[in-house]
C-alpha positions in Angstrom: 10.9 14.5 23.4 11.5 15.2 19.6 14.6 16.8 18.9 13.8 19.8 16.7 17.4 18.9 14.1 16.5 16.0 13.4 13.3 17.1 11.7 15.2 19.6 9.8 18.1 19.5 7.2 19.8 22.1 4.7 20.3 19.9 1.7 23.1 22.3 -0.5 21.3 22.5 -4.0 23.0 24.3 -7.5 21.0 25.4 -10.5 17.8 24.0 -8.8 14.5 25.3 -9.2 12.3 23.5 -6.6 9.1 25.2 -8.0 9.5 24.0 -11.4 10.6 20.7 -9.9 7.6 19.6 -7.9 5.2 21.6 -10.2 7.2 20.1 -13.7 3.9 17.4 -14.2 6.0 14.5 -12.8 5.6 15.1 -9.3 1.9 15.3 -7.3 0.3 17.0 -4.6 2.3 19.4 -3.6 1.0 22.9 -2.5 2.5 26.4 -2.2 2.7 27.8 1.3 4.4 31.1 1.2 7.6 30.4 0.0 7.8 27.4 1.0 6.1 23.6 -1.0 4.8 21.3 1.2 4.1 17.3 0.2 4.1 14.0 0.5 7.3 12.1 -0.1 7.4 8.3 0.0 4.9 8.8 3.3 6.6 11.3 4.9 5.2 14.8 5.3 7.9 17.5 4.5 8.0 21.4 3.8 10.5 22.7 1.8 12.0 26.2 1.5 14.1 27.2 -1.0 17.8 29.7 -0.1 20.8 30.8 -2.2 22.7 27.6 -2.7 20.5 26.0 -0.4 17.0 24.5 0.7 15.6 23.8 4.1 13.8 20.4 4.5 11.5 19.9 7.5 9.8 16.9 8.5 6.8 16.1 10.9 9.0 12.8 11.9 12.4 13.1 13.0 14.8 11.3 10.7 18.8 10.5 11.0 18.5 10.4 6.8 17.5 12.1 5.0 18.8 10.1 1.8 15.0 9.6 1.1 14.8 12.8 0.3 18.0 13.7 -1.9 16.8 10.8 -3.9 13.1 11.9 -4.6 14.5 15.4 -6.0 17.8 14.4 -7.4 19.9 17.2 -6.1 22.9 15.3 -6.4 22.3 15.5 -10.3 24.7 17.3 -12.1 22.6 18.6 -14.6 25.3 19.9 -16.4 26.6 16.5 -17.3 23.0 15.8 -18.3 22.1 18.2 -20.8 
């Protein structure tokens, strides 16, 4: 039996535009479902929806880490620091 949390995970994002993100011409593939983007990442099927100060991840695997993830769209960037 698959547990249903471990294919999900609110990642806390700030400043973060996940639409101009996976559409910016450096990432591939990914396709508009409602509100939600849905690709490819390292392998892994994953939907994301975008929330105030937040976005939902969901997987098709389960996955204790999502670290994978949080890597592939730099939230932990302060882009403040950046710029």
């Amino acid at each position: 039996m698959v547990c249903v949390e471990a294919r999900t995970k609110t990642i806390a994002v700030s400043d973060y535009d996940l639409g101009a993100t996976v559409t910016s011409g450096q990432a591939f593939r990914w396709r508009k479902q409602g509100e939600s983007w849905v690709g490819i990442v390292y392998g892994r099927w994953v939907r994301l929806t975008p929330g105030d100060s937040k976005m939902i991840a969901e997987g098709a695997q389960p996955s204790e880490d999502w670290n994978w993830l949080t890597h592939y769209l730099q939230t932990d960037l302060d882009l403040g620091e950046v710029l």
